[in-house]
C-alpha positions in Angstrom: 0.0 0.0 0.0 1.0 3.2 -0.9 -0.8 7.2 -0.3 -1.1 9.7 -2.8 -2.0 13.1 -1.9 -4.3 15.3 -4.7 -3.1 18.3 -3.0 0.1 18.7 -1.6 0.2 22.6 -1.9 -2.0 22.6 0.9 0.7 20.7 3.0 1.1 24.1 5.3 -2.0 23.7 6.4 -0.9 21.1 9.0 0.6 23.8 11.2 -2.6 24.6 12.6 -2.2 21.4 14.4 -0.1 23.2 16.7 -3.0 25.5 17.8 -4.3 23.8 20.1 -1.0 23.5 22.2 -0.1 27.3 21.5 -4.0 27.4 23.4 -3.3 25.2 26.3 0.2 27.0 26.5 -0.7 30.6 26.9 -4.2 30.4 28.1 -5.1 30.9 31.9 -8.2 29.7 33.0 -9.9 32.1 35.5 -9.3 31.3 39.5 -12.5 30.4 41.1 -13.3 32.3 44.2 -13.3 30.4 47.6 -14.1 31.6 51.3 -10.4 31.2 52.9 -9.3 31.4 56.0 -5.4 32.8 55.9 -2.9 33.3 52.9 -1.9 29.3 52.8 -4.9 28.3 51.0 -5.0 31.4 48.3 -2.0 30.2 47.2 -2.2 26.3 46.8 -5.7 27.6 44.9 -3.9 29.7 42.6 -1.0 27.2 42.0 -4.3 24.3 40.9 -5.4 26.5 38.4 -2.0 26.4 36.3 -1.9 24.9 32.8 -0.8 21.2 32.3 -2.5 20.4 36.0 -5.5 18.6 35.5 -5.3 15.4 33.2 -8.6 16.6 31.3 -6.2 19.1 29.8 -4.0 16.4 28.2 -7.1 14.8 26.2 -8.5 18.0 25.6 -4.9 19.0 24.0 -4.8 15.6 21.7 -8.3 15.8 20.8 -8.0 19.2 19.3 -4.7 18.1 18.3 -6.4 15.4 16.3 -9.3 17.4 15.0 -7.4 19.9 13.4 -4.9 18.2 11.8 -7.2 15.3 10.2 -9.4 18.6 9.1 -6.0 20.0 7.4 -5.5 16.5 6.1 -8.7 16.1 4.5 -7.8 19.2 2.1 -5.0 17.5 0.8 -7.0 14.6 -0.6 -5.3 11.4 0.3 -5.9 8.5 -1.8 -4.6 5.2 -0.8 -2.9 2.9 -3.7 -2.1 -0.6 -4.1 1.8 -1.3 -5.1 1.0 -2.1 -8.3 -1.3 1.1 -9.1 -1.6 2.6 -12.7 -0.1 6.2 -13.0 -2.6 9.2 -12.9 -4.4 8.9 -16.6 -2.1 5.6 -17.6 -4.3 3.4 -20.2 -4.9 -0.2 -19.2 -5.2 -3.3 -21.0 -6.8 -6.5 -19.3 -6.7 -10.0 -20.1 -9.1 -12.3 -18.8 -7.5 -16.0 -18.7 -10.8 -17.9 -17.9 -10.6 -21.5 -17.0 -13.3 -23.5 -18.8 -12.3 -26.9 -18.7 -14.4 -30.1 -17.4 -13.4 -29.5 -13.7 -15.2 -26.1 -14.1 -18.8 -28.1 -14.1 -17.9 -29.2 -10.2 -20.6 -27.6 -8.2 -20.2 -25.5 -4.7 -23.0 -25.2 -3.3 -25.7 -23.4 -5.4 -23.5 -22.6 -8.5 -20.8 -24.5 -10.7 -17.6 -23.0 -10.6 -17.5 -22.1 -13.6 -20.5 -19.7 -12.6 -18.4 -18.4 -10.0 -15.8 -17.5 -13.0 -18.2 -16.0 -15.1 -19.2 -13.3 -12.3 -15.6 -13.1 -11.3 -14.9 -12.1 -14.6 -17.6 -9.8 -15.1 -16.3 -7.7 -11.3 -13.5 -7.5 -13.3 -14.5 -5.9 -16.4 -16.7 -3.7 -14.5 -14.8 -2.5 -11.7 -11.3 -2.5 -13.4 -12.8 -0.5 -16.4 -9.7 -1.4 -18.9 -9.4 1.0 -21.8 -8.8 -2.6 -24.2 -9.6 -5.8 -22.7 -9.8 -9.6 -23.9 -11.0 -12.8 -23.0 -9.1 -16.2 -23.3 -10.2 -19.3 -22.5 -8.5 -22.1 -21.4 -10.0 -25.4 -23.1 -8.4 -28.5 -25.1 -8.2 -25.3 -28.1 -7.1 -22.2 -26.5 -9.2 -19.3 -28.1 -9.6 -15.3 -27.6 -12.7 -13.9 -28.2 -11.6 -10.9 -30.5 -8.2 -11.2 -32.4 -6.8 -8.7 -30.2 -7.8 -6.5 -26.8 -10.5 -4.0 -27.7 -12.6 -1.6 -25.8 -15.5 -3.3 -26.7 -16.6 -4.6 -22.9 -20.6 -5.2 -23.6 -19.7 -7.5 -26.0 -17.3 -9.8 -24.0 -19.9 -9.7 -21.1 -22.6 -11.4 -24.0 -19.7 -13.9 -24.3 -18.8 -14.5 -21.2 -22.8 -14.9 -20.3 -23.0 -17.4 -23.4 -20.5 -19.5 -22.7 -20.3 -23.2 -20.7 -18.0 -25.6 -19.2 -16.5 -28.0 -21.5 -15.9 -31.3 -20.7 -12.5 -31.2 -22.2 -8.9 -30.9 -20.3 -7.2 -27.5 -20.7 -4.0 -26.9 -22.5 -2.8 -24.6 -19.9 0.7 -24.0 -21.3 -1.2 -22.7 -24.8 -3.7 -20.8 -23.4 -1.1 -19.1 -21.4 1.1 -18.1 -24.8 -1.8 -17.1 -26.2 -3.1 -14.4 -23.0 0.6 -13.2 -22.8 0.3 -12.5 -26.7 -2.3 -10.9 -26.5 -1.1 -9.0 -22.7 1.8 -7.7 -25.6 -0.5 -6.6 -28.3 -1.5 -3.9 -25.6 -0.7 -0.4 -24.5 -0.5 1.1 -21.6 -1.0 -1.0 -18.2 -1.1 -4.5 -19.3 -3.3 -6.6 -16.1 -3.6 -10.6 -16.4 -6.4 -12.3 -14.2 -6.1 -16.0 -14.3 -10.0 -17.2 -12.7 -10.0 -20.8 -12.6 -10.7 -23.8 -9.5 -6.5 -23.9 -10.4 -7.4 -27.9 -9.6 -4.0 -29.4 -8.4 -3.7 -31.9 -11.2 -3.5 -29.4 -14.0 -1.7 -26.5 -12.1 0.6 -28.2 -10.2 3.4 -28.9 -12.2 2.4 -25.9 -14.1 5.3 -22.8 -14.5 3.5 -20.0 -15.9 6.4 -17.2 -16.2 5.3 -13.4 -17.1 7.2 -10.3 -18.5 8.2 -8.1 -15.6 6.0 -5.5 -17.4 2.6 -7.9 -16.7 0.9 -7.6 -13.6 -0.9 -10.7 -12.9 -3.7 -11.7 -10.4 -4.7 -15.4 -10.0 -8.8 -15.8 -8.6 -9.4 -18.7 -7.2 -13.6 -20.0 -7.6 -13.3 -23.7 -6.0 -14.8 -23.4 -2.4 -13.6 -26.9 -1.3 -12.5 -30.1 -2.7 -15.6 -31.9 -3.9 -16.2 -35.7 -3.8 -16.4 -37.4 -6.6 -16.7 -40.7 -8.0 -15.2 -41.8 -11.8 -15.2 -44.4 -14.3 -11.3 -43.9 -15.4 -10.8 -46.7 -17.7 -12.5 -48.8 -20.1 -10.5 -51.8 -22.3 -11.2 -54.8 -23.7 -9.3 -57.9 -24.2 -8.4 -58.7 -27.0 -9.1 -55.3 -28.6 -10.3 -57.2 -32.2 -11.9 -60.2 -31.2 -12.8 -62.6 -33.9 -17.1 -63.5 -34.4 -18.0 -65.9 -32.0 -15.4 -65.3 -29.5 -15.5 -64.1 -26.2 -14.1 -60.7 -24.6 -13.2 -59.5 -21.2 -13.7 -56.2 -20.4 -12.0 -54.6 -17.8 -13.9 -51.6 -16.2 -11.6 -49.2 -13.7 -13.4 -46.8 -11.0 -12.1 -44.3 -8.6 -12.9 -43.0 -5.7 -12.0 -39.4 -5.0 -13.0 -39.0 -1.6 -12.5 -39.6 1.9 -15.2 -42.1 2.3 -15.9 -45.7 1.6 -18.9 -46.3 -1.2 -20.4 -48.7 -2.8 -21.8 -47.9 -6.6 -23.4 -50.5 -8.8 -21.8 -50.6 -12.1 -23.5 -51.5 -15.2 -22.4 -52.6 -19.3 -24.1 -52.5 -21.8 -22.7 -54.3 -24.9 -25.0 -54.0 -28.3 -27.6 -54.4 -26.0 -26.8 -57.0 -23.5 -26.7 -55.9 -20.1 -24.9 -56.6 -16.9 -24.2 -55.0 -13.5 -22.8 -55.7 -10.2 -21.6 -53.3 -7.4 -18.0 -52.0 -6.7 -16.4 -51.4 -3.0 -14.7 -48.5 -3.2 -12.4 -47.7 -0.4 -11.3 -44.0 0.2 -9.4 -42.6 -2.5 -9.3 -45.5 -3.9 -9.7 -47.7 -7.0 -11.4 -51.1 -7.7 -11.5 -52.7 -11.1 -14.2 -55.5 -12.7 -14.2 -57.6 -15.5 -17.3 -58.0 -17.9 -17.4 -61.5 -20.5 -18.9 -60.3 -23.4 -19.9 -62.2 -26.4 -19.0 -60.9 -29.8 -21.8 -62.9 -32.1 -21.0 -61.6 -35.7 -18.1 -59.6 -37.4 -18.6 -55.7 -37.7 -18.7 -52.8 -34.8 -19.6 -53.4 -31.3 -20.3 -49.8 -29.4 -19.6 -50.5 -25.2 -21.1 -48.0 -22.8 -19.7 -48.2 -18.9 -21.9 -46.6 -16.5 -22.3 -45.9 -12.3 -24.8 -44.2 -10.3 -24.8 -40.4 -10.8 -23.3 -38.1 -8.4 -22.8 -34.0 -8.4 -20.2 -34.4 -11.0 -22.0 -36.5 -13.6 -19.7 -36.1 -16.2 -17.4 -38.5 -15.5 -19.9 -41.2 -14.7 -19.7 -43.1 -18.0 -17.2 -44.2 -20.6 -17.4 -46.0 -24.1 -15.4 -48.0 -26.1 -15.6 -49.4 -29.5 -14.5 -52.7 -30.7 -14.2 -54.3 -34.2 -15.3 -57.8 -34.3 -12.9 -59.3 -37.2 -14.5 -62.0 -39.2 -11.2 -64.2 -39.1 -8.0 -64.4 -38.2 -5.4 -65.2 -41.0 -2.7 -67.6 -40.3 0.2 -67.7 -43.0 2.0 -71.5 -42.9 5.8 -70.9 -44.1 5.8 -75.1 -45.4 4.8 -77.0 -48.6 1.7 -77.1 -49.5 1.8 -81.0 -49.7 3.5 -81.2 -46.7 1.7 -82.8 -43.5 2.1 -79.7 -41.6 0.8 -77.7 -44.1 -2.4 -80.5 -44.3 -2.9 -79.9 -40.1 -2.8 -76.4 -40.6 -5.8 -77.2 -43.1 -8.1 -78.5 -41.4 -7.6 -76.2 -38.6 -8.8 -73.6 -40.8 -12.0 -76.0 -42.2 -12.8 -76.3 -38.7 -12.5 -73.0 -37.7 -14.9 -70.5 -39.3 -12.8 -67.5 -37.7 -9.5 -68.9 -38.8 -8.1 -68.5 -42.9 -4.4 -69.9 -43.9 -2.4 -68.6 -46.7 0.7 -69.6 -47.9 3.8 -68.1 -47.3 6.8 -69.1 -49.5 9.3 -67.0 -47.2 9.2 -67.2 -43.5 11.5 -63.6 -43.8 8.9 -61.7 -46.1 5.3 -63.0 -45.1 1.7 -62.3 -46.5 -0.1 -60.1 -44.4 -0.9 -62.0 -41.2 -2.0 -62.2 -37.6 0.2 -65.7 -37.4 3.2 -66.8 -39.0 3.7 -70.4 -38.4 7.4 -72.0 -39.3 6.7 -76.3 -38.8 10.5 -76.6 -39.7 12.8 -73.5 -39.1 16.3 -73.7 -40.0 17.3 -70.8 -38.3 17.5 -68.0 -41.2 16.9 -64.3 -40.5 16.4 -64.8 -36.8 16.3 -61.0 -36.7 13.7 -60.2 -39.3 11.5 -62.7 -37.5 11.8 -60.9 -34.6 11.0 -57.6 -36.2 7.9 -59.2 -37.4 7.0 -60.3 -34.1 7.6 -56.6 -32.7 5.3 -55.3 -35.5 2.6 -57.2 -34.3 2.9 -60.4 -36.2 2.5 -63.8 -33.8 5.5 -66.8 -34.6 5.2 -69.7 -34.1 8.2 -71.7 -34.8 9.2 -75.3 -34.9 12.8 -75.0 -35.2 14.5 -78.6 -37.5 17.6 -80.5 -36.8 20.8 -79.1 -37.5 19.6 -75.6 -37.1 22.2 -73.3 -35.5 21.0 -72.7 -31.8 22.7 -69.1 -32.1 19.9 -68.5 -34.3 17.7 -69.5 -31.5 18.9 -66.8 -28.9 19.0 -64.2 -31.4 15.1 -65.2 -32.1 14.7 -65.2 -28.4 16.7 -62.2 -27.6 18.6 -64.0 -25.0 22.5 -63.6 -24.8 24.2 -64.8 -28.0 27.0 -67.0 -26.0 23.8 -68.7 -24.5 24.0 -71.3 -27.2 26.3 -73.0 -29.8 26.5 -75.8 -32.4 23.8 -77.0 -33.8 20.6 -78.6 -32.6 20.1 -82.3 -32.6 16.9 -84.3 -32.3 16.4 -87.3 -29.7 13.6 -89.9 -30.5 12.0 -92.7 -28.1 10.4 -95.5 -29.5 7.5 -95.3 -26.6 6.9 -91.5 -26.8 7.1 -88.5 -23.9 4.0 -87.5 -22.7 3.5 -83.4 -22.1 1.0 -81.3 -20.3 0.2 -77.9 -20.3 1.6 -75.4 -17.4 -0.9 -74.1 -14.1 -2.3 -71.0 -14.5 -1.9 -69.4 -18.3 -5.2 -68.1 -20.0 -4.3 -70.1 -23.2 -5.0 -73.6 -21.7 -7.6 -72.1 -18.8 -10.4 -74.2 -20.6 -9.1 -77.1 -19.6 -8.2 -76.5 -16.0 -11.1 -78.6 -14.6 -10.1 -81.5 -16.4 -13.8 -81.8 -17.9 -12.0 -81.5 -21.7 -8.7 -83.2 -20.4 -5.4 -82.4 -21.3 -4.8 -80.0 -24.3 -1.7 -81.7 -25.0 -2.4 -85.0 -24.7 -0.6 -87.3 -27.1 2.4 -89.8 -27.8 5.8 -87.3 -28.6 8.0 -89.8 -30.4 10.6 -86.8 -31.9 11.7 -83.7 -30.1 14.9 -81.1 -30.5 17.1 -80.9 -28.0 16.7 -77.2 -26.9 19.6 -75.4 -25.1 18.2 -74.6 -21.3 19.9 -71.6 -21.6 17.9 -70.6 -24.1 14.2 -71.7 -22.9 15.1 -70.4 -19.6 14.1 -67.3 -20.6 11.0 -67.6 -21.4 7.7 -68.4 -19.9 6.8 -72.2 -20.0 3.5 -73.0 -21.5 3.4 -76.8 -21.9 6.3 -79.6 -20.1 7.3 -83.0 -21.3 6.7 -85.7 -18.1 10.5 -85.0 -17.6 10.6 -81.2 -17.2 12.2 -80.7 -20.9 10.2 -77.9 -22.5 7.9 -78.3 -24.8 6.1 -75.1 -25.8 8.0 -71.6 -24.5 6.4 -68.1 -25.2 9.1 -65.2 -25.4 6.8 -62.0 -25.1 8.2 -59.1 -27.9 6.5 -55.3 -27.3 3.4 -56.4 -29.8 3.3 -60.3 -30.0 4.5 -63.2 -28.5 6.8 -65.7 -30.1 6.2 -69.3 -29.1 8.9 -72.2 -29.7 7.2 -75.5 -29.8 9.1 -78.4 -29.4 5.7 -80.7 -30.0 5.8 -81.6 -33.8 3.1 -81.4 -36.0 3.7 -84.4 -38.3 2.0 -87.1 -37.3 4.7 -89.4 -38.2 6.5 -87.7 -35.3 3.9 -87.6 -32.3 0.2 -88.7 -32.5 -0.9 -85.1 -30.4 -2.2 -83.6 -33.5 -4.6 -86.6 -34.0 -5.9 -86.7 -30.9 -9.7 -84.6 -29.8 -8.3 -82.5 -27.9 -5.9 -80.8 -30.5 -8.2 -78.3 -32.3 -9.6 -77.0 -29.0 -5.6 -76.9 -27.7 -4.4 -75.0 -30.5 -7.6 -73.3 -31.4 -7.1 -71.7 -27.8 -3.3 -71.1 -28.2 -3.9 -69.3 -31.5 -6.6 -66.8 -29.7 -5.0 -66.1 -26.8 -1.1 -65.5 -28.3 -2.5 -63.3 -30.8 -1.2 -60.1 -31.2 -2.0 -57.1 -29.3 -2.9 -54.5 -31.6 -1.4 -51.2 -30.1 -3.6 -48.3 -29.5 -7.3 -47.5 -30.0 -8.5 -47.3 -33.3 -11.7 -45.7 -32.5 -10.6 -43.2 -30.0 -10.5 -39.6 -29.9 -9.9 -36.8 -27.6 -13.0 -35.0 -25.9 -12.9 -31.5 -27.6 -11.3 -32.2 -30.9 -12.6 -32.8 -34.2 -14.1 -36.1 -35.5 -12.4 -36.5 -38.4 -12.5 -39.6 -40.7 -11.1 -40.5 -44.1 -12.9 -43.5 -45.9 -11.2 -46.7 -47.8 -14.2 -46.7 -50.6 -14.0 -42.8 -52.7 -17.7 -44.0 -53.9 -18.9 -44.0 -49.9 -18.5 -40.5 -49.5 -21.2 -39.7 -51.5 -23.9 -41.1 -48.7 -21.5 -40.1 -45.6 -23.0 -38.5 -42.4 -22.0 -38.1 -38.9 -24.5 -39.0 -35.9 -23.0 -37.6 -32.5 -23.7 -39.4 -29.3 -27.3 -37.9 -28.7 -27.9 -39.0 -32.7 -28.1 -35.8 -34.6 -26.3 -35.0 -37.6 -23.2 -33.4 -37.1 -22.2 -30.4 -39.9 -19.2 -31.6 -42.1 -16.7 -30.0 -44.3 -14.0 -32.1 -46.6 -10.1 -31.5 -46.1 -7.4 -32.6 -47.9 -4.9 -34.7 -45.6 -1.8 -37.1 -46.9 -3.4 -40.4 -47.6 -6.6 -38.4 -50.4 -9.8 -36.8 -48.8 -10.9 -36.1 -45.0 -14.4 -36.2 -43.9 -14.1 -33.7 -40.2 -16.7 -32.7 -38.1 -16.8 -28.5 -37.4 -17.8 -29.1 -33.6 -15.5 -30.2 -31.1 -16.4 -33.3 -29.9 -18.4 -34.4 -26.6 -17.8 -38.0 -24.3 -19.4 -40.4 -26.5 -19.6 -42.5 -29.5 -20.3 -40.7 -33.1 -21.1 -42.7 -35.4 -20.1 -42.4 -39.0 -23.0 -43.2 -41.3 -22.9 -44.5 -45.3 -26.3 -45.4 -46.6 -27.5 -45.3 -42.4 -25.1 -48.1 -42.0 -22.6 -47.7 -39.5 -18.9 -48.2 -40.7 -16.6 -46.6 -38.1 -16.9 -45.2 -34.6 -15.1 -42.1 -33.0 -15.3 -42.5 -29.7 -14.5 -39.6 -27.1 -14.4 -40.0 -23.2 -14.6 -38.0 -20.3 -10.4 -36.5 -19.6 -9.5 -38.8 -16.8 -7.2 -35.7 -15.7 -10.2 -33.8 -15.0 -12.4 -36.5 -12.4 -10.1 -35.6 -9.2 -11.3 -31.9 -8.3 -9.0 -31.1 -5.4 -7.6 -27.6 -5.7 -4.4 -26.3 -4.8 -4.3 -25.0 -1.2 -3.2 -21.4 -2.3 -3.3 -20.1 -5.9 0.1 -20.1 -7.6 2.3 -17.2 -8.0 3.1 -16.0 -11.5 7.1 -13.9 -10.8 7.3 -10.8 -9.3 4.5 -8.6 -10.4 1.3 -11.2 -9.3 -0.7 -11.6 -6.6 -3.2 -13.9 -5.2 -7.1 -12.3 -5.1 -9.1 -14.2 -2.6 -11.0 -10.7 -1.6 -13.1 -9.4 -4.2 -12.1 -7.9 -7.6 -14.1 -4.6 -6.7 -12.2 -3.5 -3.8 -8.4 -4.8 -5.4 -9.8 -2.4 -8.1 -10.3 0.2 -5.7 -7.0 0.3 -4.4 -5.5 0.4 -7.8 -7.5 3.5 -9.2 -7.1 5.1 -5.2 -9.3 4.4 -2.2 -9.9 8.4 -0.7 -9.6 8.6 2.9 -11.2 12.5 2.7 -14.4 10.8 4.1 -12.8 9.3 7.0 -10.7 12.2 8.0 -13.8 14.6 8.0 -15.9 11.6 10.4 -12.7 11.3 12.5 -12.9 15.3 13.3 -16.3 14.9 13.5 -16.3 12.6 16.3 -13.3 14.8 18.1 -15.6 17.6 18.6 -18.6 15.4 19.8 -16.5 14.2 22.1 -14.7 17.7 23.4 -17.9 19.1 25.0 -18.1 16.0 27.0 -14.9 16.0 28.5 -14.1 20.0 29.0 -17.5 19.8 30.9 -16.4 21.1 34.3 -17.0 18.9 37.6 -17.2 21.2 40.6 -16.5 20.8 43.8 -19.1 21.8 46.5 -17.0 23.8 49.2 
């Protein structure tokens, strides 16, 4: 704080504060007569009446002290300033940085927060009365309402009234380089109030630095930290499940309170429903699994949902699958061979399973499997890349193969193995059995289907232990030797199978329980597609570019409440893009050709945006910020000069009320 005086010519003035002492100083008051009796007592009378006797005098003397001199003071018209006060006829330029993001939608009490914002923002423009002043709003797209700050201040009320949370995160660090852009376009004063519920997930880690010239408040509009409940996650397994096969779909919810609850969660899959509660502990998670049942090949649209609470938005979630009609399996043998005859019939007894041919092991068809009955240990490393590109092997590896071949397929050390591989035989067979506890081989774990390796091994490699050590042990021969081993790549698995296909070598691919065995090896190993196809980010544009030119001609866009969504054509790398001009809202749009759907865009809730827990205090933005917890009014006040002309005049006033009162004389009866 800071004071200003209007007047400081009149400064002279405060010499008549001294009056009332010259007064008391030279001033006699007049001896009261008494009936005496000798000299003695005239003279102690006299001596009582003398100045600076009586303390009645002394508040007398500082009242009239006081009265005149905050009279004198009153002519010089003090204002008092904040710090960061404009100069006397200085233009200013404000910038409103308003926080509209999904966390905004949290109510307090009567109102959102981003209600609380709105009026915050309006005190603002009304009490700060900027000469040029902007708006900028912090969303998933950072915009300003005019291209630059203008003195136009009806119109960004209208906007500010019009406007809504968005269930959307906020790009904070773009919205801030877009409010100091426009804080430099300006002249003059340049103010930047940041009014947001600065919710400790988005402004914690945040560093918002200024210009030393940028005076920047930060208004805080969350009144507490309000419970909340979310659906955070919603995935399936596997994310392109085949027509007749069954999914699991994991479902994750939070709890961002302090106390236990107890929602009931519900699925619905293409119209099949299911529910079942969730304990929730206090600020904390719980996760359950759904089976769902993907009857025929095309899109399958999941919706997630709990019981609504205050902050609804985050109270359902959606995902999209693709149910794939088949899965194609490319066989790297003869076609006259008898492993290229099993693979075969697997396919003729398998609707969702197709084999194609592949000539070269190295350079495959495009696949989901790549199955190698007889490897002989070329291009280790390319097989490996097509593993890591989301290609499943599955690989036999043949006599007299180089085992350094093997570790380099296995990524295990190259000085794990050397020589060659050699093959053992016993006339009586080994008999193998699948390992406790994968998924691949669950089906059977009752015993009701037996064992999913069951059969007479007459031929098997000799595999280095150093080798199959590494990897994770799917099926055992009754000695302990190895017989299928899954080495895990970032996309799909590779398995090494040491149980041969020809049935001149092992009777296991003649016996019942093969096509179940494999069928569930194939569907389980498969590989895991990275990413979400279908998904988008809440607040972008839908945007879609379809395989078939002749489809466009019918092509619509339903949002998620099944209205037609505007659309404009763009140009983009791969030919013509279809994008929506809204942003988009949590749900699945639905891209339409003839009414038909053929693809999804799916946007959910910003899981950033479920835990509403504000920072304790407002964060400082450098030197020249401040934090505004008062109101914007009287901040304002300060900065354009509070006068304290008013309070001087009632403070001499209430001096000269009180004078009377205490030079009132209290005589003594003789």
């Amino acid at each position: 704080m800071s004071l200003f005086l209007q007047q400081p010519w009149l400064l002279p003035l405060l010499a008549l504060a001294a009056l009332p002492l010259l007064v008391h100083l030279l001033s006699r008051t007049r001896p009261p007569v008494y009936r005496f009796s000798n000299l003695d007592f005239l003279q102690r009378v006299v001596r009582r009446t003398n100045r600076f006797r009586k303390p009645k005098d002394w508040l007398l003397l500082i009242l009239r002290t006081l009265a005149i001199l905050a009279l004198a003071a009153a002519f010089l018209g003090p204002l008092l300033l904040s710090k960061s006060a404009p100069l006397p006829g200085e233009r200013t330029t404000l910038v409103l940085l308003v926080d509209r993001s999904a966390s905004m939608a949290a109510r307090d009490g009567a109102a959102t927060r981003f209600e609380s914002a709105i009026l915050a923002a309006r005190e603002a423009l009304s009490s700060i009365r900027p000469d040029a002043a902007n708006v900028v709003w912090i969303d998933a797209e950072p915009s300003a309402v005019f291209p630059e700050p203008a003195p136009n201040r009806a119109f960004l009320g209208e906007s500010l009234d019009q406007a809504g949370a968005r269930p959307e995160a906020g790009a904070l660090a773009r919205a801030w380089e877009l409010a100091l852009r426009q804080c430099a376009i300006g002249t003059g004063r340049k103010e930047l109030v940041v009014i947001s519920d600065f919710q400790a997930s988005a402004w914690k880690a945040f560093d918002g630095t200024v210009p030393s010239d940028i005076h920047v408040r930060a208004v805080p509009v969350a009144k507490g930290d309000a419970p909340n409940i979310a659906l955070t996650s919603l995935v399936a397994s596997p994310a392109e499940p085949v027509a007749g096969q069954e999914a699991t779909v994991l479902c994750r919810v939070r709890n961002f309170s302090g106390e236990a609850r107890r929602p009931l969660l519900s699925l619905d899959a293409g119209g099949s429903h299911q529910s079942r509660p969730v304990d929730l502990p206090a600020w904390g998670e719980a996760e359950a699994a759904f089976t769902v049942r993907c009857p025929a090949a095309g899109l399958l649209a999941l919706t997630a949902a709990i019981d609504e609470d205050s902050f609804p938005g985050d109270d359902r979630r959606y995902l999209a699958l693709r149910v794939r009609e088949s899965l194609r399996l490319a066989v790297a043998a003869p076609a006259n061979s008898a492993e290229a005859r099993v693979a075969r019939s697997l396919a003729d007894a398998l609707p969702w399973l197709d084999t194609v041919d592949c000539p070269d092991p190295a350079n495959p068809p495009p696949c989901d499997l790549l199955l190698i009955p007889a490897w002989d240990g070329s291009s280790p490393e390319k097989l490996r890349a097509l593993a890591e590109q989301s290609t499943t092997l599955i690989v036999h590896p043949a006599p007299g193969s180089p085992a350094k071949s093997l570790s380099v397929l296995a990524s295990t050390p190259p000085d794990a193995a050397d020589g060659m591989l050699t093959i053992e035989t016993k006339q009586d067979g080994w008999q193998s059995m699948p390992a406790e506890g994968h998924p691949a081989f669950a089906l059977f774990a009752s015993g009701e289907f037996g064992n999913p390796l069951a059969g007479t091994i007459r031929q098997r490699v000799r595999l280095p232990a150093s080798v199959t050590g590494k990897g994770e042990t799917l099926g055992r021969f009754a000695d302990g030797t190895p017989a299928l081993v899954s080495f895990p790549t970032a996309s799909a698995p590779i398995i090494l199978c040491n149980l041969p296909l020809d049935p001149a070598a092992g009777d296991w691919t003649t016996r019942q329980s093969f096509l179940p065995a494999f069928a569930e090896l194939i569907l389980h190993t498969r590989p895991n597609k990275p990413g979400d196809h279908f998904a988008i980010e809440s607040g972008s544009l839908p945007a879609w570019s379809p395989s078939d030119p002749s489809q466009a001609a019918t092509l619509t866009l339903a949002g998620p409440d099944g209205k037609p969504v505007p659309l404009e054509q763009t140009t983009g790398t791969g030919g013509p893009v279809w994008r929506a001009r809204q942003p988009a809202t949590p749900g699945i749009h639905a891209w339409l050709v003839s009414g038909q759907p053929v693809h999804y865009s799916v946007a959910n809730f910003p899981e950033s945006e479920s835990d509403l827990r504000a920072l304790p205090e407002p964060p400082t933005f450098g030197p020249g910020s401040s934090r505004t917890n008062d109101s914007l009014a009287r901040a304002a006040a300060l900065d354009h000069g509070l006068p304290l002309w008013p309070w001087l005049i009632g403070l001499t006033l209430l001096a000269m009320l009180v004078e009377p009162w205490i030079a009132s004389p209290t005589l003594r009866k003789s």
